[in-house]
N, C-alpha and C positions, 0 to 999 in steps of 0.2 A: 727719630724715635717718638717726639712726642705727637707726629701727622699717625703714625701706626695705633698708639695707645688711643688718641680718641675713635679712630675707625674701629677701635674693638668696642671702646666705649660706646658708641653706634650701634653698633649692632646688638650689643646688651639692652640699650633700650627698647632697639627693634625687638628683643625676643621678651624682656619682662615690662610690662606695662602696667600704669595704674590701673589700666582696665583689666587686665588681667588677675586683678586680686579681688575675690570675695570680698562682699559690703563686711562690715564687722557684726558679728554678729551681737547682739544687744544686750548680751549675759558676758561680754568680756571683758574683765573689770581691764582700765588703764591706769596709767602710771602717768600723772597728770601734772606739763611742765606750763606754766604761764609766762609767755614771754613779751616784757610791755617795754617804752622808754622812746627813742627816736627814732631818725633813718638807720642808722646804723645796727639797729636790733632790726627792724622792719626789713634790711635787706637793701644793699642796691647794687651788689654784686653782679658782673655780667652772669649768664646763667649758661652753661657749659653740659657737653652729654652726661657727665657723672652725678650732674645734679639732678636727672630728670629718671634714674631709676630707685624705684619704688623699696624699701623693705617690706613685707610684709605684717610686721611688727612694729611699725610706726605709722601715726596717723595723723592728722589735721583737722582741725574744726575751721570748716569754711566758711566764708562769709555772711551764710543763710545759715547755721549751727549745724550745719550736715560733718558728719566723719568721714574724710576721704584720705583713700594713701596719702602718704606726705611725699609731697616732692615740690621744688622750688618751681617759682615761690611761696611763703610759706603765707606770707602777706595780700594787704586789697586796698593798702592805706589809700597809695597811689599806684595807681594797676600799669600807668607809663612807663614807671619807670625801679616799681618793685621788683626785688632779684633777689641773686643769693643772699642769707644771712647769717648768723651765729646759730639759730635755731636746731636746721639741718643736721651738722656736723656731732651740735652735743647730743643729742636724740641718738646719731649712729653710735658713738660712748658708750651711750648708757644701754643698749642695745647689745653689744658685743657684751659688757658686763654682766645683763641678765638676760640670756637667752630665752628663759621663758616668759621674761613681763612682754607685754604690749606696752608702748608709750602713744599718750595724746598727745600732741603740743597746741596752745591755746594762743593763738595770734593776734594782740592786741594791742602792737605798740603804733606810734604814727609820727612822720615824719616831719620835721621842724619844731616840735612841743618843746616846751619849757616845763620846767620843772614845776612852776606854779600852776602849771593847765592840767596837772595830774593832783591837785588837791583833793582830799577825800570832800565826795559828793561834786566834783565837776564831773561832767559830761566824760573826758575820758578817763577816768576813775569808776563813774559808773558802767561803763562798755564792758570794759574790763573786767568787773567786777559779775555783772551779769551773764557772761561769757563764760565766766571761771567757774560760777555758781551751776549752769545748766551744764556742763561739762562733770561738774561734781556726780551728777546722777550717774555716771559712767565710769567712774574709777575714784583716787585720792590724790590729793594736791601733793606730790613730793620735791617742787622746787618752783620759785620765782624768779626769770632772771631777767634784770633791770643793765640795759644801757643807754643812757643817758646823761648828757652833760655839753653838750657843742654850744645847744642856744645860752648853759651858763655860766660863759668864761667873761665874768666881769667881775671887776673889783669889788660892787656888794652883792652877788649871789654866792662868790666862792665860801665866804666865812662862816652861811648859814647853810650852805647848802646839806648837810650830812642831817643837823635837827629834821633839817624840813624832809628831808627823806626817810627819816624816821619813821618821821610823825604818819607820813603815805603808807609805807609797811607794816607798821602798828595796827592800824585800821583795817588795812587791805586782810591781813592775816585775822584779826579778830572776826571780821565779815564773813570770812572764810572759813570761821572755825577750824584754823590749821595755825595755833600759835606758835610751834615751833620749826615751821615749814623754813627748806633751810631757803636765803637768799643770795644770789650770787651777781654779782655787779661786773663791771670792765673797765679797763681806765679808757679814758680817748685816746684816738691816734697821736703819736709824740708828731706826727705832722703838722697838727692841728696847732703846734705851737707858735708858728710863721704866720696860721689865720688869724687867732686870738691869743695873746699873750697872756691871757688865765689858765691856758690849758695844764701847763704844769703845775700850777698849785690848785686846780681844781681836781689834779690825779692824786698828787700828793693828798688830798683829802679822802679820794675815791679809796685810796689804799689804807686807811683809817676806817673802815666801815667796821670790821671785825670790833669793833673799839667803842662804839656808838650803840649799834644795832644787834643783838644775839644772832646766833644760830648763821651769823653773814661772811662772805670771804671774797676776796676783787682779786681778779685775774688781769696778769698783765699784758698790755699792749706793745711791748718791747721789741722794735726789730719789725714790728706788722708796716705793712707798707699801706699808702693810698691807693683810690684810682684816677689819679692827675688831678684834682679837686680839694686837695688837702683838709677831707672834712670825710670823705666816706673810702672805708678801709674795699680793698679789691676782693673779687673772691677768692683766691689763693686765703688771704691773710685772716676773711671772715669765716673759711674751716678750720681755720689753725685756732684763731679766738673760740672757737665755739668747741674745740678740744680742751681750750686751756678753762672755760668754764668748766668742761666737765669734770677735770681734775682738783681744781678749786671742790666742787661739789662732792666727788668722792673723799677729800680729804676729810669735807665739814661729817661723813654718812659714815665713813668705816670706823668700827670700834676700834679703838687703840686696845693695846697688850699689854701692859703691867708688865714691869718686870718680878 
């Protein structure tokens, strides 16, 4: 069954292709998701035929700020060994939920970073930052999503870790003139707790962000598996994560109902 499914998958790509879609045209506004933090946001999913057909209504700013169909990967951190990510998956969400937006996704996270090398006005803070902004010309920022945390499973990054990410979002969003842009986080792989023994009380604070930082919600990693390396989730588990962001996000966007 699953040798049958990808050969359809095959030929799905063989019939819809990135090139097969119209450049965007420059009067259509996008719905604009910024996705920054480590390998695990960057993608290192093997990359499989489902990954490499196109929507039409989702797009990518490539690594020269060109807009191109999206499809994995989504990243240029590290071009060896970039693959599937979370990005993907929540785009297709948010997709099916409003059929008529276009979404941009804005690729700017990079592999091995620490949380202190995303300080506002570092080098990757500003990438980012600059990336988000020429993007802006082209639609509105309606979501940040941040994973990271592998390089900070130590006994004193965990404690601070949530101020100091704050303090990154704060800026990020003021820079941005999008104060109440929502943000949505991830816990790390519970794998990761065999590699670094912070990993769980660095979730356990991950899952505190609501609490910290407004407008924010963390999606869980429960049950997501690795790909033998106990640090980066596989690609099965990075489209289910990047589902579960996008429900985190719809939760933060849909009006509640009074009774």
């Amino acid at each position: 069954m699953r040798t049958i499914t990808l050969l359809i998958l095959v030929l799905l790509t063989s019939l819809t292709s990135a090139a097969d879609i119209p450049p965007l045209p420059d009067n259509q506004p996008l719905d604009l998701i910024l996705l920054i933090g480590q390998s695990n946001m960057a993608g290192r999913g093997t990359i499989e035929p489902q990954d490499q057909i196109p929507n039409p209504h989702i797009w990518k700013l490539d690594k020269d700020n060109h807009w191109l169909p999206s499809i994995d990967p989504l990243h240029f951190d590290k071009p060896k060994v970039a693959g599937v990510g979370l990005g993907s998956s929540f785009a297709r969400e948010l997709a099916a939920k409003t059929p008529d937006h276009y979404i941009g996704l804005i690729p700017a996270a990079v592999g091995g970073t620490s949380l202190a090398q995303w300080r506002p006005g570092s080098d990757l803070y500003n990438n980012a930052l600059h990336r988000c902004q020429l993007a802006q010309s082209h639609g509105t920022l309606v979501a940040i999503l941040w994973h990271q945390g592998e390089s900070d499973c130590t006994a004193s990054h965990v404690p601070t870790y949530l101020a100091n990410l704050n303090v990154i979002i704060t800026h990020l969003r003021t820079d941005l003139h999008s104060p109440d842009v929502p943000l949505i986080v991830g816990e790390l792989g519970h794998f990761h707790q065999s590699h670094a023994p912070f990993t769980d009380a660095l979730n356990a604070e991950l899952r505190k962000v609501s609490t910290v930082i407004p407008h924010s919600a963390c999606a869980t990693a429960e049950d997501l598996t690795d790909r033998g390396d106990q640090t980066h989730f596989d690609s099965k588990s990075l489209r289910e994560l990047g589902r579960r962001y996008a429900a985190q996000y719809f939760h933060l966007t849909t009006p509640t109902t009074q009774p």
